[in-house]
N, C-alpha and C positions, 0 to 999 in steps of 0.2 A: 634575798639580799642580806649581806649579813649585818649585825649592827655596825661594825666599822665605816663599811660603808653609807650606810644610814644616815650616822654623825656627820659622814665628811657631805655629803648633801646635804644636809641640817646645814652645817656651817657654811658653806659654797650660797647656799639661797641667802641666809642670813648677811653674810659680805655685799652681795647682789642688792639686796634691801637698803644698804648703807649706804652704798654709792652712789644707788637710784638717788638718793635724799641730797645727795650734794652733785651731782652729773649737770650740766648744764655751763653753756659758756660764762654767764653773767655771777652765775651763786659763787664762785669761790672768789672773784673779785668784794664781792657781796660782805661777805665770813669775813675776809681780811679785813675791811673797811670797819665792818664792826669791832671787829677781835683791837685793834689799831687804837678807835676813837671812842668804842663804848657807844652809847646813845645817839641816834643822828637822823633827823630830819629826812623826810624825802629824797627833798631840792641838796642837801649836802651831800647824801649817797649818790643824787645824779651827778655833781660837780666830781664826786674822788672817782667816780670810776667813766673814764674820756671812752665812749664811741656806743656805751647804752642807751636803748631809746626806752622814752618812758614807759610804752607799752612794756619792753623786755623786763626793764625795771620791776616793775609792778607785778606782772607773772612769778617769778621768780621768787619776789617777796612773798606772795600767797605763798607759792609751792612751802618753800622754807617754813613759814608760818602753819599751813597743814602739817606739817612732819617734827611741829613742836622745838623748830633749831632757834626760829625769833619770833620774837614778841611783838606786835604790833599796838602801838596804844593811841587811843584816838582822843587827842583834847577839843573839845565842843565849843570854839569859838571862831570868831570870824575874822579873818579866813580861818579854813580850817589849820588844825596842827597836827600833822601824824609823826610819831617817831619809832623807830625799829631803836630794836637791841637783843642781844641772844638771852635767850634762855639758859639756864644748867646745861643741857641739853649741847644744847650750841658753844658755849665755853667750854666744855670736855671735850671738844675737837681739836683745841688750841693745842696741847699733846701729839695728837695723832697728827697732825697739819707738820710740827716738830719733824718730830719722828720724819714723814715721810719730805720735809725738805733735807735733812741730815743725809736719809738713803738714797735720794739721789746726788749730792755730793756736790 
């Protein structure tokens, strides 16, 4: 194989890898919500985004949170308090989110 080829597998896997990270019904409602409002509660991400269920909610947020896109921070009182928000990571999508509402027009 030659390395031309190589690269454009390098980079075809790599794209593949990105997508996987945000792929799912509920994560780009998710992005928005954050990208939108910044810091937000659980119970507030369940109210912006009409027809998620918590379980879906919650998967999703792991996911996201494995793959370094949000932060999940847990305050230690009663009831408890969790709040999401992006990471670096996850802000440097706000660009490509751009971009790819622009190209499709």
């Amino acid at each position: 194989m030659s390395d031309q080829l190589a690269g454009q597998d390098q980079c075809a896997e790599r794209l593949r890898a990105a997508i996987r990270c945000i792929d799912g019904k509920w994560k780009l409602p998710i992005l928005a919500s954050l990208h939108r409002n910044g810091t937000l509660r659980f119970s507030e991400l369940e109210r912006a985004i009409p027809g998620v269920t918590q379980k879906m909610l919650t998967q999703h947020l792991r996911e996201l949170e494995e793959d370094g896109i949000v932060h999940r921070i847990v305050h230690s009182q009663v009831p408890p308090k969790v709040e999401y928000l992006l990471t670096g990571k996850g802000l440097a999508l706000q660009p490509v989110f751009a971009s790819l509402h622009d190209w499709v027009g």
